[in-house]
C-alpha positions as a Markdown table, in Angstrom:
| # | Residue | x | y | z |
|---|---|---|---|---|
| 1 | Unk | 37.4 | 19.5 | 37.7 |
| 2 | Unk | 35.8 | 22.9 | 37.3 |
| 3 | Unk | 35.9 | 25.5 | 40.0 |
| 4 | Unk | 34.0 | 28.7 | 39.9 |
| 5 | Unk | 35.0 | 32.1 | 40.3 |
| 6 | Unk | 33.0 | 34.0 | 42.7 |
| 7 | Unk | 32.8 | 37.7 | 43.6 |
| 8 | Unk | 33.3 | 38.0 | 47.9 |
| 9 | Unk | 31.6 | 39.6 | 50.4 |
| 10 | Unk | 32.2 | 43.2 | 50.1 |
| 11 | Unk | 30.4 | 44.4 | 53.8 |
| 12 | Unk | 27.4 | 44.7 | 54.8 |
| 13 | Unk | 26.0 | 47.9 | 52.9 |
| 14 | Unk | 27.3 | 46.5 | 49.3 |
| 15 | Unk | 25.7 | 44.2 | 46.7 |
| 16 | Unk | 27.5 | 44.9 | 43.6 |
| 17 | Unk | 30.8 | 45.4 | 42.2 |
| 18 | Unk | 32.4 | 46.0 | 39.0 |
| 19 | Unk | 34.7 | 43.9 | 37.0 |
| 20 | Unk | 37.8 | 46.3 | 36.7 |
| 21 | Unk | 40.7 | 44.7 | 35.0 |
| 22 | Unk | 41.1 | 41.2 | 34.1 |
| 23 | Unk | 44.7 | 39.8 | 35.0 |
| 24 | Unk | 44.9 | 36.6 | 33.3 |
| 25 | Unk | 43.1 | 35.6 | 30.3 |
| 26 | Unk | 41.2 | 32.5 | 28.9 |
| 27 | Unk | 43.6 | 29.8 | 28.7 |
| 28 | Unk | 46.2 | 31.4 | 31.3 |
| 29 | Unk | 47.8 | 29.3 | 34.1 |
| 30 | Unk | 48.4 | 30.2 | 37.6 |
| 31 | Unk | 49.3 | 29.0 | 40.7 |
| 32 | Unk | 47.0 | 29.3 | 44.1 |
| 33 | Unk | 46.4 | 32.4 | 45.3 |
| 34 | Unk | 48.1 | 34.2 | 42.1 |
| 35 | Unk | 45.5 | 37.5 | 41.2 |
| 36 | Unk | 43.2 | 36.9 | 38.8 |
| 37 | Unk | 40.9 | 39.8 | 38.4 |
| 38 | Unk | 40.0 | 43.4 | 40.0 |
| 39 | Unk | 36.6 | 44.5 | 40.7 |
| 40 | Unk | 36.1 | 47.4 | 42.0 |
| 41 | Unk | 33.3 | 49.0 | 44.6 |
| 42 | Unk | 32.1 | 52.6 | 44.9 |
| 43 | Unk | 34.6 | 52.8 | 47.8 |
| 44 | Unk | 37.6 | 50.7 | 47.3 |
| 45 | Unk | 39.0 | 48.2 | 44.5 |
| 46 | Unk | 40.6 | 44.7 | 45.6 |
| 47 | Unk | 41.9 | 41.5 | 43.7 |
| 48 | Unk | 40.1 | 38.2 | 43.5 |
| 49 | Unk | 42.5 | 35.5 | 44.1 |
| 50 | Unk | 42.6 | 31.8 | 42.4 |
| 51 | Unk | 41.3 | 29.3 | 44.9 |
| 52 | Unk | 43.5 | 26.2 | 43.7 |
| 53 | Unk | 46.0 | 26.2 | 40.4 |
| 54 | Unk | 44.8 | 25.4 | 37.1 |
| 55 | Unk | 43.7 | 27.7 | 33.6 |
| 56 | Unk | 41.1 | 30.2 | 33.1 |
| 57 | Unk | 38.9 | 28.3 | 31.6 |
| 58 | Unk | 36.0 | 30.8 | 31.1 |
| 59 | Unk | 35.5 | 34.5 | 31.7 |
| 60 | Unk | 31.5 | 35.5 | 32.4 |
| 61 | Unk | 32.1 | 39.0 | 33.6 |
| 62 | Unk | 33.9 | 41.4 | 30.9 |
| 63 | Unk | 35.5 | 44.6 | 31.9 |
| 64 | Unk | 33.3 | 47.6 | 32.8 |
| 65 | Unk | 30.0 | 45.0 | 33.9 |
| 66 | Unk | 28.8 | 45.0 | 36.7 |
| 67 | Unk | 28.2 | 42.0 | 39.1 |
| 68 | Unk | 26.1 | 41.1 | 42.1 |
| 69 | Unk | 28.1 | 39.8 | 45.4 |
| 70 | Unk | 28.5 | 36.0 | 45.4 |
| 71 | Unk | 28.2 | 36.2 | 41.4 |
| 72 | Unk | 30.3 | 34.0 | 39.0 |
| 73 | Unk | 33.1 | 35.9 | 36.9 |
| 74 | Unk | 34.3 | 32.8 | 35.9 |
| 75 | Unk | 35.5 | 29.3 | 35.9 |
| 76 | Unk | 38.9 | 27.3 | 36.4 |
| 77 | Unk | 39.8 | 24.6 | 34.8 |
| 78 | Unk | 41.7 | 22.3 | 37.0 |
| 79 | Unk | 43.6 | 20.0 | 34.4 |
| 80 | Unk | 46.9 | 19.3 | 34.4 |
| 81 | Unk | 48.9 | 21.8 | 33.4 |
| 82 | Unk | 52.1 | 20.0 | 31.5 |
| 83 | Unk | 49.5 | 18.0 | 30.0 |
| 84 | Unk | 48.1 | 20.9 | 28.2 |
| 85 | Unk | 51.5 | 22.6 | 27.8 |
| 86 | Unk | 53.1 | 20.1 | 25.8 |
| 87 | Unk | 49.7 | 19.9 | 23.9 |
| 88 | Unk | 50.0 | 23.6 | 23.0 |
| 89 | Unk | 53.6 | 23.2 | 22.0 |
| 90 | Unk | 52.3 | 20.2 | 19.8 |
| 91 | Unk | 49.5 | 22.2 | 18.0 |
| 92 | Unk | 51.4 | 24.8 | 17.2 |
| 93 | Unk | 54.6 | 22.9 | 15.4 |
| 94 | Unk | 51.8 | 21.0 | 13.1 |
| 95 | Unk | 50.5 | 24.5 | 12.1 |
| 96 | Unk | 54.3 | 25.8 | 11.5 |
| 97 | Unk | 55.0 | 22.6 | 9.5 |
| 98 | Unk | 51.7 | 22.7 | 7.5 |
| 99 | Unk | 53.1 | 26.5 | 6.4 |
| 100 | Unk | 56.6 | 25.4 | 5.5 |
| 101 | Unk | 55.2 | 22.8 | 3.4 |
| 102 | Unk | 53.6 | 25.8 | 1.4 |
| 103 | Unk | 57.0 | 27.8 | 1.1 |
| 104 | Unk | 57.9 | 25.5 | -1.3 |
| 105 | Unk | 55.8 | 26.9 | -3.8 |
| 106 | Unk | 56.4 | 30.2 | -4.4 |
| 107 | Unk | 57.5 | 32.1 | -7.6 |
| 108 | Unk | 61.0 | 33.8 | -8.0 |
| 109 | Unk | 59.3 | 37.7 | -8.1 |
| 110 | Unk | 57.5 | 36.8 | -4.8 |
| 111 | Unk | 60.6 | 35.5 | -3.5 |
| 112 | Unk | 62.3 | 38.8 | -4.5 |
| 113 | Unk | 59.8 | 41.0 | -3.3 |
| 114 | Unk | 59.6 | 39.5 | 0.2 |
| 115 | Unk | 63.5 | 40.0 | 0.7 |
| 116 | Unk | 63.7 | 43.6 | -0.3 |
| 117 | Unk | 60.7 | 44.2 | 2.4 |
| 118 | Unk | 62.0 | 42.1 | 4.8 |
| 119 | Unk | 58.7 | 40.1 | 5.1 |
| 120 | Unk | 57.6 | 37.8 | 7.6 |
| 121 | Unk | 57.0 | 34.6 | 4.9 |
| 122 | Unk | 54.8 | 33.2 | 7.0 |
| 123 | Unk | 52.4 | 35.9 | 7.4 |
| 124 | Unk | 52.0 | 36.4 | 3.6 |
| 125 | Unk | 51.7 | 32.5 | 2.8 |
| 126 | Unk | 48.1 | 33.2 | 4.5 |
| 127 | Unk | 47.4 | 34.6 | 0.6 |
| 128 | Unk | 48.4 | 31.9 | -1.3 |
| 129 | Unk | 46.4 | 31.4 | -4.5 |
| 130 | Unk | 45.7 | 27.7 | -6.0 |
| 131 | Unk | 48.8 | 26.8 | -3.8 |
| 132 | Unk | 51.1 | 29.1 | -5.5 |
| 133 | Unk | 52.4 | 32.2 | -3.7 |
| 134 | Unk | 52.9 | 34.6 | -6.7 |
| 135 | Unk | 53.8 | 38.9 | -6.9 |
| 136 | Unk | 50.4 | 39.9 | -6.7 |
| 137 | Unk | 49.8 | 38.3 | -3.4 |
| 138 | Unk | 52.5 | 40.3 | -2.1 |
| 139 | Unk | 51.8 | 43.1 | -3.1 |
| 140 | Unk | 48.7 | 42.5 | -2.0 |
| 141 | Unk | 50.1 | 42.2 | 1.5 |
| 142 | Unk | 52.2 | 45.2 | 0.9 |
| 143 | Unk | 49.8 | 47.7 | 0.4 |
| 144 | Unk | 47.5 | 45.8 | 3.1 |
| 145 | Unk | 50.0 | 46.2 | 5.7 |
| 146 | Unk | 51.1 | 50.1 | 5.0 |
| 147 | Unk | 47.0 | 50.8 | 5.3 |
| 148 | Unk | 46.5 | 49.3 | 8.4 |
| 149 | Unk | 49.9 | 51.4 | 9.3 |
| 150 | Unk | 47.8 | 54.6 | 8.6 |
| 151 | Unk | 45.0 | 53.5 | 10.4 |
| 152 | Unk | 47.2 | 52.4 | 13.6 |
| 153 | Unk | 48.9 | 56.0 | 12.8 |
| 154 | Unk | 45.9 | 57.7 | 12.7 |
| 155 | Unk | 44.2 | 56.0 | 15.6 |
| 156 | Unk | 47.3 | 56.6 | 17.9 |
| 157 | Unk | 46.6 | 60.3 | 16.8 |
| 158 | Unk | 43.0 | 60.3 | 17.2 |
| 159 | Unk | 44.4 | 58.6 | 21.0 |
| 160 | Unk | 47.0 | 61.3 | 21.7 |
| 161 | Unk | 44.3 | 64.2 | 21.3 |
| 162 | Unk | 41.3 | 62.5 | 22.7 |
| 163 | Unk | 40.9 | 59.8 | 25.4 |
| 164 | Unk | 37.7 | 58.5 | 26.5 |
| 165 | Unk | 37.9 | 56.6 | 29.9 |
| 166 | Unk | 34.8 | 54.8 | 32.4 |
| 167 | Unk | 34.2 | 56.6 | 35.4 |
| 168 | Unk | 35.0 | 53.8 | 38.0 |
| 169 | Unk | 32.5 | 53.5 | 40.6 |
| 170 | Unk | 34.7 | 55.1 | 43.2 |
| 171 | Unk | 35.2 | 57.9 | 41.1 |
| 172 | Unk | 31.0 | 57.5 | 40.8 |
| 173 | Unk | 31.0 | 57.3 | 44.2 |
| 174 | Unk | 32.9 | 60.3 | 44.9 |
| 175 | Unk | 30.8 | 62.6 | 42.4 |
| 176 | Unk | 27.9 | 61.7 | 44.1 |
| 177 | Unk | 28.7 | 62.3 | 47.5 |
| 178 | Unk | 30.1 | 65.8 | 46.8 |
| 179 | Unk | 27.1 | 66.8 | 44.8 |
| 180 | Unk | 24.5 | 65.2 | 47.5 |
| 181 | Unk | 26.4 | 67.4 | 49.8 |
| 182 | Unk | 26.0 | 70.7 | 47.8 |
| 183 | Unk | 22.5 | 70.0 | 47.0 |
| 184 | Unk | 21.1 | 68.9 | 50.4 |
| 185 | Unk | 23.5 | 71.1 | 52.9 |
| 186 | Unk | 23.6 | 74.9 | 52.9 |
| 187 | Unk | 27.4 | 74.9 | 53.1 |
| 188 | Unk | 29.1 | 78.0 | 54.0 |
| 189 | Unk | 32.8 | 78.3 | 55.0 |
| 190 | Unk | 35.2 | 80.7 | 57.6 |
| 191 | Unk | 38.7 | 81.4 | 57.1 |
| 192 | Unk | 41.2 | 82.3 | 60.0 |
| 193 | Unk | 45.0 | 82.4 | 60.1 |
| 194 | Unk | 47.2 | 80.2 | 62.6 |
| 195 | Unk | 50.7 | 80.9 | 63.5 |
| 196 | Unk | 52.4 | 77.8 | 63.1 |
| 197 | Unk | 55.6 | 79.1 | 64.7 |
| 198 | Unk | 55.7 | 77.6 | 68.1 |
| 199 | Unk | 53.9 | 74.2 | 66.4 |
| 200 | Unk | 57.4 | 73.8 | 64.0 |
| 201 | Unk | 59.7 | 74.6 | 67.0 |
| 202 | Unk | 57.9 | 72.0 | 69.3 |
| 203 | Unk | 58.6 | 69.2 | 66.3 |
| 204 | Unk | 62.2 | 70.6 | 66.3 |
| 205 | Unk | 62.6 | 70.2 | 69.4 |
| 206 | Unk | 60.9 | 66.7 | 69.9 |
| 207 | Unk | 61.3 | 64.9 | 67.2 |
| 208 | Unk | 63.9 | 62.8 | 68.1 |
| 209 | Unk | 62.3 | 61.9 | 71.4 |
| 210 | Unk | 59.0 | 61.0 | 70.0 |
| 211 | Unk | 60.8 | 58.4 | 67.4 |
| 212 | Unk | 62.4 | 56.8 | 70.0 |
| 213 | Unk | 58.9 | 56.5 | 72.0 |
| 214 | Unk | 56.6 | 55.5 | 69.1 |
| 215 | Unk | 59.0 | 55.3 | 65.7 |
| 216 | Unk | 57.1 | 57.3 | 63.7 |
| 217 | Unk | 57.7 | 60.8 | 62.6 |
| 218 | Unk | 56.1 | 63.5 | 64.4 |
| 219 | Unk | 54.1 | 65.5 | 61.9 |
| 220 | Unk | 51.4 | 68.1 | 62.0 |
| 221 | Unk | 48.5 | 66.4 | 61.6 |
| 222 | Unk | 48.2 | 65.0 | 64.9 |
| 223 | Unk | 48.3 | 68.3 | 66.3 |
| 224 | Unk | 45.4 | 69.2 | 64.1 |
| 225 | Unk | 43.4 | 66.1 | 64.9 |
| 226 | Unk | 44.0 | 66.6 | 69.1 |
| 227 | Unk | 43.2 | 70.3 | 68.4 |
| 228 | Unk | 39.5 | 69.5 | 66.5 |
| 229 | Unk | 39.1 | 66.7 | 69.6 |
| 230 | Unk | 39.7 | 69.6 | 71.9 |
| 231 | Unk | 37.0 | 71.9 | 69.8 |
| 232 | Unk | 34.4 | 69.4 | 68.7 |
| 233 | Unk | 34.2 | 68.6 | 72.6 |
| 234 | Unk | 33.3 | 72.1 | 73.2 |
| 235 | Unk | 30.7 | 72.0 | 70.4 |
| 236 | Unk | 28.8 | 68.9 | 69.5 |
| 237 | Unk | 27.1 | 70.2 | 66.7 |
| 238 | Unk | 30.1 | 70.5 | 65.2 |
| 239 | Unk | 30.5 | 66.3 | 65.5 |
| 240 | Unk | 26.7 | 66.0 | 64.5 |
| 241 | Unk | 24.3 | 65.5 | 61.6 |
| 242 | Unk | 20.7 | 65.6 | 60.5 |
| 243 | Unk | 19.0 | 62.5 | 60.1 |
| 244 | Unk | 15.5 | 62.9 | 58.1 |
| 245 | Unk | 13.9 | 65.8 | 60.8 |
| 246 | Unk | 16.7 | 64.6 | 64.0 |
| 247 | Unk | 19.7 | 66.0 | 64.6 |
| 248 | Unk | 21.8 | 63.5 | 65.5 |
| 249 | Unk | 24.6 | 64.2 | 68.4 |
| 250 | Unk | 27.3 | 61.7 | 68.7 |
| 251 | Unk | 29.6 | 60.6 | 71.4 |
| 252 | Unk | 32.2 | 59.1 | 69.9 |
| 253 | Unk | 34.8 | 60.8 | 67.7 |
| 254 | Unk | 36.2 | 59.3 | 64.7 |
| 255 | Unk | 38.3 | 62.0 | 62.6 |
| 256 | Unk | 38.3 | 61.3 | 59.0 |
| 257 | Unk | 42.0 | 62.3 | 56.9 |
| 258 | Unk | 40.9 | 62.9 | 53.7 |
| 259 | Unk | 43.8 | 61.8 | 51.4 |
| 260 | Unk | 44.2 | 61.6 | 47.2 |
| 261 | Unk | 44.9 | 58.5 | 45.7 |
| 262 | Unk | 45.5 | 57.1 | 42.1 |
| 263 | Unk | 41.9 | 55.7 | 42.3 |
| 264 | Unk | 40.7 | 59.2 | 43.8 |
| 265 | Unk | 39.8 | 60.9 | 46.9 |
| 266 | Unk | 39.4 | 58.3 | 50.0 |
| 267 | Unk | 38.9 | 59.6 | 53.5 |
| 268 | Unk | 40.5 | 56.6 | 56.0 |
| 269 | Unk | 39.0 | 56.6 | 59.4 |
| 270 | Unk | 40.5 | 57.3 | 62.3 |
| 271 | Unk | 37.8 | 55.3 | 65.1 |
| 272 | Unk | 37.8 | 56.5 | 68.5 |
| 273 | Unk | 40.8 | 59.2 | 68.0 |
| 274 | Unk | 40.3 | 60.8 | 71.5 |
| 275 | Unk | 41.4 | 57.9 | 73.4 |
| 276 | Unk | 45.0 | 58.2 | 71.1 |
| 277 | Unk | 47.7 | 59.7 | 72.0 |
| 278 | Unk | 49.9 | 61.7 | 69.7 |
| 279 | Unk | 51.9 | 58.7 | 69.4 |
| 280 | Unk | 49.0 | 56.2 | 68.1 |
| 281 | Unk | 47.4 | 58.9 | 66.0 |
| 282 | Unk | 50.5 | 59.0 | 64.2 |
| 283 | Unk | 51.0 | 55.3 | 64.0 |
| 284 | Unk | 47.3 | 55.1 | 62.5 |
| 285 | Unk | 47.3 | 57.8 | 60.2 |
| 286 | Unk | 50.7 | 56.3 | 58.8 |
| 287 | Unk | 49.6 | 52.9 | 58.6 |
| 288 | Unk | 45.9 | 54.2 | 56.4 |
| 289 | Unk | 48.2 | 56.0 | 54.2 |
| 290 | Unk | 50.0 | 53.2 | 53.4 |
| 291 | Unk | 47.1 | 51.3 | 52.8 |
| 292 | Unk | 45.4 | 53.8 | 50.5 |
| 293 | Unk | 48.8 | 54.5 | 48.3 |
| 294 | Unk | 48.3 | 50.4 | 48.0 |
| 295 | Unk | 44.5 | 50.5 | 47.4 |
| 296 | Unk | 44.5 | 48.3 | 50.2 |
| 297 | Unk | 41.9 | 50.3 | 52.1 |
| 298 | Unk | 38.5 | 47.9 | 53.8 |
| 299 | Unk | 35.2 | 49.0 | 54.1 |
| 300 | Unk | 35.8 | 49.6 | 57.7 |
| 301 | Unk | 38.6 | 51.5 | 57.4 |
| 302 | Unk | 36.2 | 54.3 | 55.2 |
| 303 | Unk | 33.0 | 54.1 | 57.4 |
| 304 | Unk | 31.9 | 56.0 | 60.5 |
| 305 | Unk | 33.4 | 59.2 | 60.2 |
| 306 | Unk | 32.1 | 62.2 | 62.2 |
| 307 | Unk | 34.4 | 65.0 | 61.0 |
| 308 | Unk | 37.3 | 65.0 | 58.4 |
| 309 | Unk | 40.3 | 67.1 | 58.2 |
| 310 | Unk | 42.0 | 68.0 | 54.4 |
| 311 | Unk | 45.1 | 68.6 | 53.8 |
| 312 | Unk | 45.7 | 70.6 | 50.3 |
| 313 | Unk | 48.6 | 72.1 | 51.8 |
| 314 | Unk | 50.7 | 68.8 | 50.7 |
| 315 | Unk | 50.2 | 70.2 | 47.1 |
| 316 | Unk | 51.0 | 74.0 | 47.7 |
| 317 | Unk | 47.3 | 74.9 | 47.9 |
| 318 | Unk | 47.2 | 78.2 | 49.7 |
| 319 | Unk | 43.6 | 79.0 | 50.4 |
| 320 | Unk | 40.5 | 76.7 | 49.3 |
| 321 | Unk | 37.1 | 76.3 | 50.5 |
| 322 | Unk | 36.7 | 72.1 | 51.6 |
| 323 | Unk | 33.3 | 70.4 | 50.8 |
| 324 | Unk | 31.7 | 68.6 | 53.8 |
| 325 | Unk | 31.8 | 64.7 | 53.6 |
| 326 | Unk | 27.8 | 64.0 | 53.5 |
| 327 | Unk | 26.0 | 63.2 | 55.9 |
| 328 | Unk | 28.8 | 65.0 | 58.3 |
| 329 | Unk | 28.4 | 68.7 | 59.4 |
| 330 | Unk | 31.8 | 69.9 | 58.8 |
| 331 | Unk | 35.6 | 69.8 | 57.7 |
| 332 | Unk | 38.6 | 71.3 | 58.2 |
| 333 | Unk | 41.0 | 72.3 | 55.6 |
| 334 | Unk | 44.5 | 72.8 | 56.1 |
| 335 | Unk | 47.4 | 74.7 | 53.6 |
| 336 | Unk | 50.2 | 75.4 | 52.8 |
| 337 | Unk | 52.6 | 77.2 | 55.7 |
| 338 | Unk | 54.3 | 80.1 | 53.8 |
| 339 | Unk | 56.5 | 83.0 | 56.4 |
| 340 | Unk | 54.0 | 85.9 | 56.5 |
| 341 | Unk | 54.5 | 89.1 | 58.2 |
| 342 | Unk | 52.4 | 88.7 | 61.4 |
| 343 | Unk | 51.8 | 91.6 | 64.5 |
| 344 | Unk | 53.0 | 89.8 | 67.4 |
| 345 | Unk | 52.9 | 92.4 | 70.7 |
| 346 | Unk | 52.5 | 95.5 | 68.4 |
| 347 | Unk | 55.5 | 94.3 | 66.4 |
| 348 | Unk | 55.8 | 92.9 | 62.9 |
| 349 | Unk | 57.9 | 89.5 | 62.5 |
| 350 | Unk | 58.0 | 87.1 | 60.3 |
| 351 | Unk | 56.5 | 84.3 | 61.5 |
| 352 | Unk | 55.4 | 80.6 | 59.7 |
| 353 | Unk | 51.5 | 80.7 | 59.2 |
| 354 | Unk | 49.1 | 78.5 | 57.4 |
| 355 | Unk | 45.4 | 80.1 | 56.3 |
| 356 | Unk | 42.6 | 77.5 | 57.9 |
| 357 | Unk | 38.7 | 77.2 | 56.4 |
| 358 | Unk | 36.4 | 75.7 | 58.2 |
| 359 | Unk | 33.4 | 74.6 | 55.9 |
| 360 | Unk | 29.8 | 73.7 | 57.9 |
| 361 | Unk | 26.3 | 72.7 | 57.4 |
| 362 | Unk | 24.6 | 75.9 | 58.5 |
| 363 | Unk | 21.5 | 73.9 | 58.7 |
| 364 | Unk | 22.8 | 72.5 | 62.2 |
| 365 | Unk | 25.7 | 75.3 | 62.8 |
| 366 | Unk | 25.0 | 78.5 | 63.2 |
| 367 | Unk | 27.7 | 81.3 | 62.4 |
| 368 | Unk | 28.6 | 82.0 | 65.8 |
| 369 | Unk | 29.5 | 78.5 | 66.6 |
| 370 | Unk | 31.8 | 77.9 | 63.3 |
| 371 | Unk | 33.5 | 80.8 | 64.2 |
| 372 | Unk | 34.2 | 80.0 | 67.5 |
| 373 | Unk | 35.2 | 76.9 | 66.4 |
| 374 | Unk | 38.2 | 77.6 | 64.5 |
| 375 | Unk | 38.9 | 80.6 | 66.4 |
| 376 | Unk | 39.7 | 77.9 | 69.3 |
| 377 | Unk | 41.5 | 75.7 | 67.2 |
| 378 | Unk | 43.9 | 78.8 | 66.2 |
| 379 | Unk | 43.9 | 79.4 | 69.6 |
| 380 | Unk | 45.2 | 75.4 | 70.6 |
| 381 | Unk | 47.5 | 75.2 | 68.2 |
| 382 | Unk | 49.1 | 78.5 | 68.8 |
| 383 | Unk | 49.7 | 77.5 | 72.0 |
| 384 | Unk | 50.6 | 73.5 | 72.1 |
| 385 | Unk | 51.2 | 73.4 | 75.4 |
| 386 | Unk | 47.3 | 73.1 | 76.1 |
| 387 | Unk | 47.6 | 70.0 | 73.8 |
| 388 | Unk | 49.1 | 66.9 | 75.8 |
| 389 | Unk | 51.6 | 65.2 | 73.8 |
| 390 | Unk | 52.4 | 62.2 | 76.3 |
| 391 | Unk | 56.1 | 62.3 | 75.5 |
């Protein structure tokens, strides 16, 4: 019986895919539910799984096309498998046989020349000439053998100095986006500083409370998401975006953690994130990054963002100016805390501080507001204690 292969339902916005990687090959068993291929979207990659056991039987879809939802990759063949095993197995002891039938004609230079080169026999009876394996055929197969060494030298050469890979549609995906964003948005971004002093003492100090509440780590992007909540509140624009000639206000706040993976930048969701406490925010944001270190992020998990927060501080970036995630209307970067010399009541201490930028659509926000903006985030995390951690 022959079973197709079919490309799933992706969600509701996506029609096409591309074929990524193929797992098995054409004549491959597996068992149900084993991984057979990876196709890939322009927001997340998954595996296609075998419906029943059997063999590959055909692949439609090579590597790099692309396919429309509910489209055939391929078929399985659903024969039975020890049948075709020991057929294999068969096959391949007539072809050996029919070879070692040949070995017995073979002259004593060839002989000699195959030992001293430590030659597969088999691979140059392939040559053989009126039945007879004689010098010249070695030779022959010799000097073949050291020139296709130069060109697999050569080629690995040409490799080490040169690699040419296929953007994957994620990767298309993400290009696009950034550049729509430059090229529709007048982006401009604000910097400000934030003491991060009394932020590390209030983790010191609670840490081990809040694991034993939740069981998650207390870290500080939860104080960063409940500290934009806090701001976008105060300025909707900020949590808006323009739609054809509307501006759009929403209602609902779902905080997007932008966060770099080996397939490239995702930005996991968090939905609804001012009804979480610290606790859940935590639990959430530690359960998308698991699932986008797997490449195990959905559809849903990426869409309906209203504001994202960046973190190049987890790779020592100091100071860097975010783009927004089109169609939103801003994002927040974070950086890397580094003990600066601060004035703190006329006096200079050294304090832990971490540079902010705020970047913004100045199309919808005006100057005045993106400042205030971050100046009251600096502000609410500076002072936690305005920021209600439910412990």
């Amino acid at each position: 019986m022959t079973i197709e292969i079919k490309v799933p339902t992706l969600g509701e916005s996506i029609t096409e895919a591309t074929v990524a990687k193929w797992l098995k090959k054409e004549g491959d068993t597996f068992a149900t539910d084993e991984p057979l291929v990876e196709i890939e979207t322009d927001k997340i990659t998954l595996e296609v799984s075998a419906p029943s056991s059997g063999v590959l039987e055909k692949i439609y879809v090579n590597e790099g096309k692309d396919i429309k939802v509910g489209g055939i990759l391929g078929t399985i063949s659903e024969k039975d498998l020890e049948v075709q095993e020991i057929s294999k197995i068969e096959n391949n002891n007539i072809k050996n046989l029919s070879k070692s039938e040949n070995l017995k004609k073979i002259s004593p230079t060839a002989k000699k020349l195959i030992k001293e080169n430590e030659l597969n026999i088999l691979s140059v009876s392939e040559t053989f000439k009126e039945g007879i394996l004689n010098k010249s055929d070695v030779i022959k197969h010799i000097e073949n053998k050291k020139h296709n060494k130069e060109q697999e030298d050569d080629s690995i050469n040409a490799k080490k100095n040169e690699e040419v890979v296929p953007m994957s549609n994620i990767r298309k995906r993400i290009s696009s986006r950034l550049k729509l964003a430059q090229n529709t948005s007048a982006i401009l971004t604000t910097f400000n500083e934030v003491d991060m002093t009394n932020i590390i003492n209030v983790r010191e100090n609670k840490k081990e409370s809040f694991y034993e509440n939740y069981g998650v780590k207390l870290g500080y992007m939860s104080f960063f998401v409940k500290a934009v909540l806090n701001a976008l509140k105060e300025f909707p624009a900020v949590n808006a975006e323009i739609r054809e000639e509307n501006i759009i206000y929403k209602n609902y706040f779902n905080i997007g953690i932008a966060v770099g993976s080996e397939t490239g930048l995702v930005v996991p969701v968090l939905k609804n994130a001012d009804k979480m406490n610290f606790g859940e925010i935590e639990i959430n944001i530690s359960k998308l990054n698991v699932k986008a270190k797997e490449g195990k992020l959905s559809i849903e998990d990426l869409s309906d963002g209203t504001f994202t927060i960046s973190n190049g501080g987890v790779y020592g970036s100091m100071l860097s100016t975010p783009i927004v995630n089109y169609p939103q209307s801003g994002i927040l970067g974070m950086h890397n805390i580094q003990k600066r010399a601060l004035v703190i009541n006329d006096k200079v201490e050294i304090r832990s501080a971490m540079y902010l930028a705020f970047s913004y659509d100045h199309r919808i926000i005006d100057g005045r507001e993106a400042v205030s903006f971050l100046i009251l985030i600096k502000k609410l995390l500076e002072d936690p204690s305005e920021i209600i951690l439910n412990l």
